[in-house]
N, CA, C and O atoms as a printed pandas DataFrame, in Angstrom:
     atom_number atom_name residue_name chain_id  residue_number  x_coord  y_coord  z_coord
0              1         N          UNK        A               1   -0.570   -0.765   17.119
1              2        CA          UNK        A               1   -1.274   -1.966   17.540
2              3         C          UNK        A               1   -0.249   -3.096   17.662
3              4         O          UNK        A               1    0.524   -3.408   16.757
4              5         N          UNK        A               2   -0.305   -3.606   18.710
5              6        CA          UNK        A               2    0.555   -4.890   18.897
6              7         C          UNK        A               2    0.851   -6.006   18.635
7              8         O          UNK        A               2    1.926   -6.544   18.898
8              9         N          UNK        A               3   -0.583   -6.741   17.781
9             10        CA          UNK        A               3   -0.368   -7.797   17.245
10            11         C          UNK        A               3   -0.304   -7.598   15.400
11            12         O          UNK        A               3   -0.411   -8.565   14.645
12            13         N          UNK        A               4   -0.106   -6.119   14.903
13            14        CA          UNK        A               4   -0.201   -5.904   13.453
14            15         C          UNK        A               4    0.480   -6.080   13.032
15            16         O          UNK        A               4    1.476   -5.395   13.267
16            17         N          UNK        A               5    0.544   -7.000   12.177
17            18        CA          UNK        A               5    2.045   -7.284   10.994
18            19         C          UNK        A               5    2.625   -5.595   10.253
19            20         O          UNK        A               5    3.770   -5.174   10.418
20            21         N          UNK        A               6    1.886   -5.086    9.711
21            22        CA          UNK        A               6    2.364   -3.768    9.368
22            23         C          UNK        A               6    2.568   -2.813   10.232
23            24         O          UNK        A               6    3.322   -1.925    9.834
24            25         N          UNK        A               7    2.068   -2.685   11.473
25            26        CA          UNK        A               7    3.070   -1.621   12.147
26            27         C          UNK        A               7    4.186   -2.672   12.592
27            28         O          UNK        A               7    5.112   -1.939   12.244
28            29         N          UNK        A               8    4.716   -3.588   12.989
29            30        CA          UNK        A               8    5.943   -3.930   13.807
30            31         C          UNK        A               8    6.669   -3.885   12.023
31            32         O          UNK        A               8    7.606   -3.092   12.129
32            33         N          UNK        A               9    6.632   -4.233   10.981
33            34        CA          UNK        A               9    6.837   -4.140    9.937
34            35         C          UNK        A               9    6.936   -2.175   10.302
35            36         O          UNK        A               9    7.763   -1.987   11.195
36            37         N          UNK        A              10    6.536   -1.347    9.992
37            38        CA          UNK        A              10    6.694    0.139   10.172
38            39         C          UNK        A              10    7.880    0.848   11.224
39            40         O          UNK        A              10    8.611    1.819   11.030
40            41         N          UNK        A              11    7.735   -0.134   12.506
41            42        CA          UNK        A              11    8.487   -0.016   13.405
42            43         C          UNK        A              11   10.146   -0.506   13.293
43            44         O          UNK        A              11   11.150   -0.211   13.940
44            45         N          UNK        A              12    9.999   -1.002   12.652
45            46        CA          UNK        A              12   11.108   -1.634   12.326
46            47         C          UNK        A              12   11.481   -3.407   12.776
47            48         O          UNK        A              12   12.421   -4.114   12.410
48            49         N          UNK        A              13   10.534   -3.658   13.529
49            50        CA          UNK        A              13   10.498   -5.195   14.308
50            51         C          UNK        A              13   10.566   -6.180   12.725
51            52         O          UNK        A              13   11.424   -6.966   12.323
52            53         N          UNK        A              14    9.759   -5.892   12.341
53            54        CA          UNK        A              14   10.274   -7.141   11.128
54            55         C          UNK        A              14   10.850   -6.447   10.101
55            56         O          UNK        A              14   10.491   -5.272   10.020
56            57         N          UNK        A              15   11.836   -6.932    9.095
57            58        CA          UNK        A              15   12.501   -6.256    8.020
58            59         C          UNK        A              15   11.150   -6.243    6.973
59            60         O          UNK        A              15    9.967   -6.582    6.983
60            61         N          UNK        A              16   12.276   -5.538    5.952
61            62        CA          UNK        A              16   11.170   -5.137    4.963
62            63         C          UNK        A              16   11.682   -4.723    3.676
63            64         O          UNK        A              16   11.924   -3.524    3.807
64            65         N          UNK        A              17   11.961   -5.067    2.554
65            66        CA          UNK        A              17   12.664   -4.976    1.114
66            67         C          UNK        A              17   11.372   -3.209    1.009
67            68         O          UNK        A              17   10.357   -3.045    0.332
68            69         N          UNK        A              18   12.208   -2.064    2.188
69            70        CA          UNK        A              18   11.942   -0.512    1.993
70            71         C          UNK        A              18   12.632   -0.267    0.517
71            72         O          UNK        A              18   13.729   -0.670    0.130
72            73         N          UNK        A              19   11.283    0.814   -0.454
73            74        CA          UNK        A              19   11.499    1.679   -1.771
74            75         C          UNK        A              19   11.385    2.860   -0.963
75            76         O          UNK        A              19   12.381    3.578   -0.876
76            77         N          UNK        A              20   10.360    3.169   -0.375
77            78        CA          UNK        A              20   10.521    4.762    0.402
78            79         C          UNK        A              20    9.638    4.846    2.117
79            80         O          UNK        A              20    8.751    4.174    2.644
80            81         N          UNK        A              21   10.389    5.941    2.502
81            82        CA          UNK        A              21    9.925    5.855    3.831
82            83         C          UNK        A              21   10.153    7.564    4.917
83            84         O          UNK        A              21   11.224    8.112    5.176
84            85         N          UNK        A              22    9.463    7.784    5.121
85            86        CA          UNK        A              22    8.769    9.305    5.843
86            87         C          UNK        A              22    8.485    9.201    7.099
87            88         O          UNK        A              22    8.547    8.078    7.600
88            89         N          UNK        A              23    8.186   10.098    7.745
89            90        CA          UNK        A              23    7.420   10.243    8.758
90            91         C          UNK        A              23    5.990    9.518    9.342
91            92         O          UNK        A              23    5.497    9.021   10.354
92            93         N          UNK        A              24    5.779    9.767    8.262
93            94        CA          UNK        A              24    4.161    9.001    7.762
94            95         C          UNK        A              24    3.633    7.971    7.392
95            96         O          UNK        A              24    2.527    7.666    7.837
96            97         N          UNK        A              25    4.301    7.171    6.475
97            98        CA          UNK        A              25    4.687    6.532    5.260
98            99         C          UNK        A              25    5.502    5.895    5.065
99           100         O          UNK        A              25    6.634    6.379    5.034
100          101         N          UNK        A              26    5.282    4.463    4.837
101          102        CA          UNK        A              26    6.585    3.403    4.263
102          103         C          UNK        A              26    5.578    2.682    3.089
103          104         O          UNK        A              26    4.370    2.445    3.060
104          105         N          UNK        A              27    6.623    2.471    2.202
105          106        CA          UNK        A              27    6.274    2.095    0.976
106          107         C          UNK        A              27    7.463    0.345    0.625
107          108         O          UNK        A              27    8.673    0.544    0.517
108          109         N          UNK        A              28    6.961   -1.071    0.503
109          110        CA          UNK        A              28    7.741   -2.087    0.568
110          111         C          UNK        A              28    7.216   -2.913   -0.336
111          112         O          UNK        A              28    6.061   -3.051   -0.737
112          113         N          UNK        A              29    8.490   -3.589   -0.678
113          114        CA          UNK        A              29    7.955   -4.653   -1.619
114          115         C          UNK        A              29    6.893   -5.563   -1.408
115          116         O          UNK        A              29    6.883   -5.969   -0.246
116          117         N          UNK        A              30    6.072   -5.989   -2.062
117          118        CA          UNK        A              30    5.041   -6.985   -1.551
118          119         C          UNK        A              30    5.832   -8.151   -1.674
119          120         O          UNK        A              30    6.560   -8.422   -2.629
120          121         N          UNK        A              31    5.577   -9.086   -0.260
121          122        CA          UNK        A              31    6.819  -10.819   -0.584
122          123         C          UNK        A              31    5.968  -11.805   -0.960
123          124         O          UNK        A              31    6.088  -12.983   -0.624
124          125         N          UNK        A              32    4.850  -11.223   -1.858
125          126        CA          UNK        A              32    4.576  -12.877   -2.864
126          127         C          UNK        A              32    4.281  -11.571   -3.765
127          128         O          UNK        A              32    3.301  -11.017   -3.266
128          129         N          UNK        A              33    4.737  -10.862   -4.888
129          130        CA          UNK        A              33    4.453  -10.484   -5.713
130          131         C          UNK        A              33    3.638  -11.183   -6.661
131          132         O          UNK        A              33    3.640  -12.380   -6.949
132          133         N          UNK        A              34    2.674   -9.881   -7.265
133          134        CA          UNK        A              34    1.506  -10.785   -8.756
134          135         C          UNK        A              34    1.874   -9.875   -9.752
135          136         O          UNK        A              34    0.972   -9.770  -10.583
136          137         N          UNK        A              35    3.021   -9.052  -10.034
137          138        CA          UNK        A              35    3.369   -8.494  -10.979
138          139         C          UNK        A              35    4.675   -8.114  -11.174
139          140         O          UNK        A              35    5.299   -8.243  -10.121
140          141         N          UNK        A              36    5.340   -7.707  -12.061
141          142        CA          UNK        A              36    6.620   -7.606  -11.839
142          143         C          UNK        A              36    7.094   -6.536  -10.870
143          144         O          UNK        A              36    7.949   -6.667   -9.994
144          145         N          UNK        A              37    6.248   -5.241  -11.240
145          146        CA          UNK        A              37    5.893   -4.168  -10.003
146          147         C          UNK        A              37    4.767   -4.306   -8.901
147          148         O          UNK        A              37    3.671   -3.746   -8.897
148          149         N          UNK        A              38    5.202   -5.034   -8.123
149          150        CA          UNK        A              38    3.853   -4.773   -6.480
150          151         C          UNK        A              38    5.039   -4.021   -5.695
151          152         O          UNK        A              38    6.248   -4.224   -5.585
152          153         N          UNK        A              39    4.298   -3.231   -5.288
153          154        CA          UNK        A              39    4.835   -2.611   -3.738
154          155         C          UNK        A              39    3.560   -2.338   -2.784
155          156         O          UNK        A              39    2.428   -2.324   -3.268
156          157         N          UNK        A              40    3.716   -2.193   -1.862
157          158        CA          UNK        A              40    2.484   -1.558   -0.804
158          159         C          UNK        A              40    3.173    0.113   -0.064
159          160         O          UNK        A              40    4.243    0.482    0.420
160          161         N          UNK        A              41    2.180    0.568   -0.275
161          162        CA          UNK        A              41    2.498    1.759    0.773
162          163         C          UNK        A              41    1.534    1.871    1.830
163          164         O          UNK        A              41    0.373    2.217    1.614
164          165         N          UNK        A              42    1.951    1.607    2.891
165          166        CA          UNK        A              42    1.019    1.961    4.796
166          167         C          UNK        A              42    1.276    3.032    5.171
167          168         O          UNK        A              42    2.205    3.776    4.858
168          169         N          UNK        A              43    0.487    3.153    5.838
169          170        CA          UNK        A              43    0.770    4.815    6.565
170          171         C          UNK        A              43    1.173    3.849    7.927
171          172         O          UNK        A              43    0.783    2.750    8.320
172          173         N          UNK        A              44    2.306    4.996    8.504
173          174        CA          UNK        A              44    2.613    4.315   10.266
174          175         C          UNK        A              44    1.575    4.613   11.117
175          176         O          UNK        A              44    1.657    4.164   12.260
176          177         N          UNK        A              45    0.936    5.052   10.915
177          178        CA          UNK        A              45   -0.488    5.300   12.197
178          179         C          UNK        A              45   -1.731    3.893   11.794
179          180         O          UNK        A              45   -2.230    3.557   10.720
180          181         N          UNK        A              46   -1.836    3.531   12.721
181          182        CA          UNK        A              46   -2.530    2.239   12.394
182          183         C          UNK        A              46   -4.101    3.113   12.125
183          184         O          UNK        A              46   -4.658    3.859   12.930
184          185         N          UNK        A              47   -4.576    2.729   10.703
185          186        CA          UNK        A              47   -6.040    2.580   10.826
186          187         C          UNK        A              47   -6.130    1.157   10.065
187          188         O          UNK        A              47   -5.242    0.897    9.254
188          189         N          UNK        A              48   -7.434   -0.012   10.352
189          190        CA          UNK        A              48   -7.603   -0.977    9.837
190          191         C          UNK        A              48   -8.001   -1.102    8.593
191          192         O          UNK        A              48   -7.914   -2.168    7.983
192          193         N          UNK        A              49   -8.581    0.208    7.990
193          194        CA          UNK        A              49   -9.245   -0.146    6.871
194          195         C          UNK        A              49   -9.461    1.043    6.206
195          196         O          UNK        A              49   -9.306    2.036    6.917
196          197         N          UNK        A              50   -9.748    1.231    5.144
197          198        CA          UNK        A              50   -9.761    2.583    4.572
198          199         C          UNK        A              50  -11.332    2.946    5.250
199          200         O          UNK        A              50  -11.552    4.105    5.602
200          201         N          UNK        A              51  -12.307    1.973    5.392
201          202        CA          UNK        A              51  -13.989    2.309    5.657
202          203         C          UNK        A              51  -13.757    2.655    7.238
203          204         O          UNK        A              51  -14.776    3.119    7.750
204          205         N          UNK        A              52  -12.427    2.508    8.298
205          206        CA          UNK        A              52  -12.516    3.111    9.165
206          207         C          UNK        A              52  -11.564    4.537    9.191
207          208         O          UNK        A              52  -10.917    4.738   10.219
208          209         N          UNK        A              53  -11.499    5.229    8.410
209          210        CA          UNK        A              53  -10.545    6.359    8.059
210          211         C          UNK        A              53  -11.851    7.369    8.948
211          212         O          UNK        A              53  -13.029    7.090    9.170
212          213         N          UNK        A              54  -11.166    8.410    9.245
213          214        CA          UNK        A              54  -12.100    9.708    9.924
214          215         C          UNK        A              54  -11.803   10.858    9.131
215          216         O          UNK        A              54  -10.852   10.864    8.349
216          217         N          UNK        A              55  -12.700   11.999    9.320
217          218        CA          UNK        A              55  -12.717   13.107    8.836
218          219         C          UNK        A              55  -11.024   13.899    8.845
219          220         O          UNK        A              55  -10.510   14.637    8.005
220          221         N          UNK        A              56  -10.368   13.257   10.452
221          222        CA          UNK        A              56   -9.255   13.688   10.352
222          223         C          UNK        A              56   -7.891   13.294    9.623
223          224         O          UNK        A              56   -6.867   13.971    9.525
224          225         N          UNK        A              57   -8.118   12.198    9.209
225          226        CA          UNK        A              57   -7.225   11.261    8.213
226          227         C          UNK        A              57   -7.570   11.904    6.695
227          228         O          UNK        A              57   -6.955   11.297    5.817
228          229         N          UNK        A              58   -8.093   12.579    6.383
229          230        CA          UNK        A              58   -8.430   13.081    4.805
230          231         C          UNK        A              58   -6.901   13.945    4.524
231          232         O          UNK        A              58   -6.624   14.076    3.332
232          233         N          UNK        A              59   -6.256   14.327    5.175
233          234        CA          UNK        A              59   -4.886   15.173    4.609
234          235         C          UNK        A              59   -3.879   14.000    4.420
235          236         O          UNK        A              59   -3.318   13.940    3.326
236          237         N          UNK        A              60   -3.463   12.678    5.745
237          238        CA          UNK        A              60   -3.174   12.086    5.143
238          239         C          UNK        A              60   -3.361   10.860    4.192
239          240         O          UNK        A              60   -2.401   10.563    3.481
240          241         N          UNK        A              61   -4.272   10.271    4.130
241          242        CA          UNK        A              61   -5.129   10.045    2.466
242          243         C          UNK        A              61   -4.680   10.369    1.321
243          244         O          UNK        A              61   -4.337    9.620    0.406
244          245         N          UNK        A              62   -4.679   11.742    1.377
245          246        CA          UNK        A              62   -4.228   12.466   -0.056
246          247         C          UNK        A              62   -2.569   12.647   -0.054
247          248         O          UNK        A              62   -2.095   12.911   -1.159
248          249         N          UNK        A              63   -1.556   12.528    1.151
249          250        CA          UNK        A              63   -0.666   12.707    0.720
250          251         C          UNK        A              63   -0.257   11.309    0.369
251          252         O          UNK        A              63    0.768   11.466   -0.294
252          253         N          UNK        A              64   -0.521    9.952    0.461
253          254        CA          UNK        A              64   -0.427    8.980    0.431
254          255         C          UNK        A              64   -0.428    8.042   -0.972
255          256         O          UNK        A              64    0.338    7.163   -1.368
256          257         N          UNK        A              65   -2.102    8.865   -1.744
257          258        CA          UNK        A              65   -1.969    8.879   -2.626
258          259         C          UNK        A              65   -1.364    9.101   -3.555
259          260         O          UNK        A              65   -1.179    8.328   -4.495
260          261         N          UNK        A              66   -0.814   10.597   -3.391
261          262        CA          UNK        A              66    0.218   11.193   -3.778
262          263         C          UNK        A              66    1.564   10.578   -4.160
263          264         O          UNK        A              66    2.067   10.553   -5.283
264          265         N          UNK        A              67    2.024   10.118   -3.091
265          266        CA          UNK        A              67    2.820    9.223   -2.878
266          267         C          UNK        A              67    3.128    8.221   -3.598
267          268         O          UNK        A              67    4.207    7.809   -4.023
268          269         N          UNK        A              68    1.426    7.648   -3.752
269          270        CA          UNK        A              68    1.803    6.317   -4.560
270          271         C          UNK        A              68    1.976    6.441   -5.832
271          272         O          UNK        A              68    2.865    5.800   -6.390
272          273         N          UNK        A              69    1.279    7.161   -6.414
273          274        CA          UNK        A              69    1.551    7.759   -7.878
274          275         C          UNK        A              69    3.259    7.688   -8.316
275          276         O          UNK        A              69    3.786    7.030   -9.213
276          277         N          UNK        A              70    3.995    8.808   -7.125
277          278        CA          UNK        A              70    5.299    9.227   -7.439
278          279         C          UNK        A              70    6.031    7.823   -7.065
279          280         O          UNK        A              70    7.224    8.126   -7.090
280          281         N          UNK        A              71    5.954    6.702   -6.794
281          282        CA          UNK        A              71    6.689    5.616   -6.470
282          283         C          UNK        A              71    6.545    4.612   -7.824
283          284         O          UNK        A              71    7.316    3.821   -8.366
284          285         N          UNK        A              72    5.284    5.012   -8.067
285          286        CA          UNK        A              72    4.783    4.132   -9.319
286          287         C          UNK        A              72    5.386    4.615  -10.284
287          288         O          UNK        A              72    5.391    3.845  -11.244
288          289         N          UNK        A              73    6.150    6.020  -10.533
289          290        CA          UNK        A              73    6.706    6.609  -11.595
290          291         C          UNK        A              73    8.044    6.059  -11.326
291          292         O          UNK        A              73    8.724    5.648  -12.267
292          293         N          UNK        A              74    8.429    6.023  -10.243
293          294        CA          UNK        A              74    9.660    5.984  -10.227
294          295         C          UNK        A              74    9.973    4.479  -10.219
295          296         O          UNK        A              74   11.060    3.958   -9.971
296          297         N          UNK        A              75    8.837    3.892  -10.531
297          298        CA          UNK        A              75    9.514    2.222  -10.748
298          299         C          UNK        A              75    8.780    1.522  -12.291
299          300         O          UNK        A              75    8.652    0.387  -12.752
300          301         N          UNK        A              76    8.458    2.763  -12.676
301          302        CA          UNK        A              76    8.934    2.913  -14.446
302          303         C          UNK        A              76    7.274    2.419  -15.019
303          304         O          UNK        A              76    7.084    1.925  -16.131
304          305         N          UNK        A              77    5.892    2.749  -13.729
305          306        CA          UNK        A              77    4.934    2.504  -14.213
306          307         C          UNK        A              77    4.072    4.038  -14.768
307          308         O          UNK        A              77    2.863    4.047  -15.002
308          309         N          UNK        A              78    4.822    5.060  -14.885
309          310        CA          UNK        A              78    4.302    6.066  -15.759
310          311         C          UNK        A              78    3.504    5.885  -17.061
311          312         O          UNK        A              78    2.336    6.121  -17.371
312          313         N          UNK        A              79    4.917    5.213  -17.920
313          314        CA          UNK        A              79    4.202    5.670  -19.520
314          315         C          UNK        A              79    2.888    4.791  -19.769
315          316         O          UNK        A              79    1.940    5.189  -20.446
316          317         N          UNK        A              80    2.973    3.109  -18.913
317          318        CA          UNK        A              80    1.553    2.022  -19.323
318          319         C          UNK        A              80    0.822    2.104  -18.246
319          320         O          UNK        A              80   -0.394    1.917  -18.308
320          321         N          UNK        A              81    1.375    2.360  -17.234
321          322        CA          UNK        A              81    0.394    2.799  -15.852
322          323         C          UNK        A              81    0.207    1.504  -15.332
323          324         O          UNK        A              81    0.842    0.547  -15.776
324          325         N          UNK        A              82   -0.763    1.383  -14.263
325          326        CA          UNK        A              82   -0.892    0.263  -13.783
326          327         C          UNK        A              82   -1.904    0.145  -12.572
327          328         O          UNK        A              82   -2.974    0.750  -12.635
328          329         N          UNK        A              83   -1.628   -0.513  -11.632
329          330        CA          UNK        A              83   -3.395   -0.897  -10.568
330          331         C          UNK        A              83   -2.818   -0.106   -9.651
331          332         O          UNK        A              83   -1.604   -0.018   -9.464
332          333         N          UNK        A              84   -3.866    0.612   -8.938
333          334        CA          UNK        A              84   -3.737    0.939   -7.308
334          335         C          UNK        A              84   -4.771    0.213   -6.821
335          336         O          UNK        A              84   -5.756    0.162   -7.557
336          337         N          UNK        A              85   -4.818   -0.279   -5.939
337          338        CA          UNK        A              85   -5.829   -1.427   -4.832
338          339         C          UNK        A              85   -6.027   -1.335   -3.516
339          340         O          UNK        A              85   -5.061   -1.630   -2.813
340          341         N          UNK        A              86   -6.861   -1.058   -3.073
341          342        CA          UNK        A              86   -7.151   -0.879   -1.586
342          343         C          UNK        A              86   -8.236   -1.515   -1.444
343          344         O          UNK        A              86   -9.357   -1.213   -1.853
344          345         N          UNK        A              87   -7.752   -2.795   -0.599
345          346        CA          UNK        A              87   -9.045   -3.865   -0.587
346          347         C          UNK        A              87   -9.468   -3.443    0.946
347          348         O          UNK        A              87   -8.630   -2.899    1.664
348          349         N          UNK        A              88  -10.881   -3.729    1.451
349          350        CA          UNK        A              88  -11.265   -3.309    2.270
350          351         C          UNK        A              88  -12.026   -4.646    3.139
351          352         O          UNK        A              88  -12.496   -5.493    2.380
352          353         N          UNK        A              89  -12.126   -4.811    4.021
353          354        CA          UNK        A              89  -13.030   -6.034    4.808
354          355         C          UNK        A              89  -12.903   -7.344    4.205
355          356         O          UNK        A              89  -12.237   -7.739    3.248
356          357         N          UNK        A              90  -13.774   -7.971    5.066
357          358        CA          UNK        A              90  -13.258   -9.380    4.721
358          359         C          UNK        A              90  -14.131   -9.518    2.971
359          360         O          UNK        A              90  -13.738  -10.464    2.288
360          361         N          UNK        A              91  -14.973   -8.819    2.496
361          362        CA          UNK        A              91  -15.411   -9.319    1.326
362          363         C          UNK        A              91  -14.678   -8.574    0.359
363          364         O          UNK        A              91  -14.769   -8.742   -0.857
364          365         N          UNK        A              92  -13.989   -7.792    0.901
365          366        CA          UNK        A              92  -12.907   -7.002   -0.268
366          367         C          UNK        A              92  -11.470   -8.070    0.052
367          368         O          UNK        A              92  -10.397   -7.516   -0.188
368          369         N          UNK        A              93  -11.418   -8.949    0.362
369          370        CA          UNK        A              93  -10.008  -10.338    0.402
370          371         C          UNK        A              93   -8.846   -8.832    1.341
371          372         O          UNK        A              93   -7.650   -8.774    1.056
372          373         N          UNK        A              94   -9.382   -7.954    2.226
373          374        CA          UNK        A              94   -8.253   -7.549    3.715
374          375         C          UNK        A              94   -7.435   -8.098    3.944
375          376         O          UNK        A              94   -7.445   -7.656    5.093
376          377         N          UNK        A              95   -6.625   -8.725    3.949
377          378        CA          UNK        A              95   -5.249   -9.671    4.768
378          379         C          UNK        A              95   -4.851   -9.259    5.416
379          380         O          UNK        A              95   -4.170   -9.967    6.158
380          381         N          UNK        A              96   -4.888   -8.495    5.563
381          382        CA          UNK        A              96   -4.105   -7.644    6.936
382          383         C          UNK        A              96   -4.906   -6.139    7.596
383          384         O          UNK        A              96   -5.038   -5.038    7.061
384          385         N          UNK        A              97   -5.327   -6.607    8.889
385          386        CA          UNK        A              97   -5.957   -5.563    9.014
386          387         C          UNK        A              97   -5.665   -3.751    9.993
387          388         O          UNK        A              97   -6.054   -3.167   11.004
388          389         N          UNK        A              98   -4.440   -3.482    8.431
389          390        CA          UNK        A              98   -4.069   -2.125    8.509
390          391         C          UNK        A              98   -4.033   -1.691    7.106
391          392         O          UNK        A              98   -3.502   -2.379    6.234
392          393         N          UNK        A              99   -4.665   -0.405    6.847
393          394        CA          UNK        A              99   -4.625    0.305    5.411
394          395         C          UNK        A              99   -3.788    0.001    4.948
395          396         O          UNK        A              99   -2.751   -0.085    5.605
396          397         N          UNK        A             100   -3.809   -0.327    3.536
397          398        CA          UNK        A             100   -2.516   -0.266    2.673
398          399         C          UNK        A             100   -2.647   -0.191    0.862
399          400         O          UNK        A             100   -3.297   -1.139    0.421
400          401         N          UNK        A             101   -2.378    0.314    0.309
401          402        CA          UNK        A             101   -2.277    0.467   -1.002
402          403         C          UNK        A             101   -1.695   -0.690   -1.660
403          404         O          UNK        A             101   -1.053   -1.356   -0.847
404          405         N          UNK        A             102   -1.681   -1.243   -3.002
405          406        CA          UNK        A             102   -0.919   -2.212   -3.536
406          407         C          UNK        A             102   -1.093   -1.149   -4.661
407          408         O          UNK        A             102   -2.049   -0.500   -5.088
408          409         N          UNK        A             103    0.409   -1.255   -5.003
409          410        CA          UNK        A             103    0.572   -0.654   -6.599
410          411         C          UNK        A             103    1.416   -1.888   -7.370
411          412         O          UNK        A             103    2.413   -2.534   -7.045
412          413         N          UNK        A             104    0.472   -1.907   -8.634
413          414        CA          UNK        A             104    0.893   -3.180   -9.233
414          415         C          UNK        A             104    1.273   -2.814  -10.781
415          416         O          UNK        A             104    0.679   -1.856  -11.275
416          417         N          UNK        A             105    2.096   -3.424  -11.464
417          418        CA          UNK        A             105    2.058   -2.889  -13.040
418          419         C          UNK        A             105    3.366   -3.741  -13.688
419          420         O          UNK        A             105    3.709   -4.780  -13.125
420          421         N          UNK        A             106    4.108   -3.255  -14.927
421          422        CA          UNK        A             106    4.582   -4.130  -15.700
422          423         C          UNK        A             106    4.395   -4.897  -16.325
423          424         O          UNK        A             106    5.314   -5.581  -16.775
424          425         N          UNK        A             107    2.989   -5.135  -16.650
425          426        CA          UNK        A             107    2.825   -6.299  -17.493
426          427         C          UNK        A             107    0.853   -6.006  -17.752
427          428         O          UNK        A             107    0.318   -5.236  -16.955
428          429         N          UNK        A             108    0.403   -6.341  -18.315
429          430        CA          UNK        A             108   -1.086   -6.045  -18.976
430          431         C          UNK        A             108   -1.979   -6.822  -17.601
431          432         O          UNK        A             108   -1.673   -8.001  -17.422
432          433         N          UNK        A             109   -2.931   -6.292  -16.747
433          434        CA          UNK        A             109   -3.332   -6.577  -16.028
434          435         C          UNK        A             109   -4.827   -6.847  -16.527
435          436         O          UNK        A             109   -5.261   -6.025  -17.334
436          437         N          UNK        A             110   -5.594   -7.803  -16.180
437          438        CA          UNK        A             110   -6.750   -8.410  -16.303
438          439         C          UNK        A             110   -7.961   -7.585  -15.911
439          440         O          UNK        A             110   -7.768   -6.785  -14.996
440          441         N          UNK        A             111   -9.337   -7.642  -16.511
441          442        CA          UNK        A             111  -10.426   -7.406  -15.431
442          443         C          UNK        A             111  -11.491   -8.247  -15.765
443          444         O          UNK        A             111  -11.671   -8.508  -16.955
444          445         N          UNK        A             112  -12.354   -8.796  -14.758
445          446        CA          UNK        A             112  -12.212   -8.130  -13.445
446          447         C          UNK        A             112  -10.898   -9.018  -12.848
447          448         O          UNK        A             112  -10.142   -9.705  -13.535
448          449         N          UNK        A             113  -10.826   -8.802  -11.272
449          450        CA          UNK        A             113   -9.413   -8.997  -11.405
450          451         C          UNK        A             113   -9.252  -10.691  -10.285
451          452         O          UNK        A             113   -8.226  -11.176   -9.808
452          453         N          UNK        A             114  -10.932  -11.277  -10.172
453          454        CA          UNK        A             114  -10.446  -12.370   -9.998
454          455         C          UNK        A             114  -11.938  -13.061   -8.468
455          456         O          UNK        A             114  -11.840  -14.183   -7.973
């Protein structure tokens, strides 16, 4: 999509403080962090929202997830764990309208969360 901050971000058009990145999949720092660990992981195929995902997006979904788990380990949120977030539409606070995960942690996180 042409006017999406996260694919020209995917594409490479805007930079991006990249932790990991696939075929599929880029995983980047969030640039207003709310924890000491935020990152986001997008998939490069634009869908807007997780509530517009299709029957055929369920394989990658799960590897994504996957994904985020193993990024979250590897940035040392294993042993206390921490948030995964996928806000959805405008009453879920969307900012951007392409899927994306926020993995958040390092520090004791609140609920509810605001």
């Amino acid at each position: 999509m042409n006017d999406c901050i996260f694919c020209k971000i995917a594409e490479g058009a805007i930079p991006c403080k990249k932790i990991y990145e696939d075929d599929e999949m880029l995983a980047f720092h969030d640039v207003a962090p709310q924890a000491p660990v935020h990152f986001l992981l997008i998939p490069k195929k634009h869908i807007p929202s997780l509530m517009d995902c299709a029957d055929g997006d369920s394989a990658l979904l799960g590897r994504l997830m996957t994904r985020a788990h193993r990024l979250a380990a590897e940035n040392g949120l294993l042993e206390r764990g921490g948030r995964f977030v996928i806000n959805c539409g405008q009453d879920g606070n969307q900012t951007v309208p392409h899927l994306h995960i926020h993995v958040l942690g390092g520090r004791p996180l609140g609920w509810p969360p605001g």
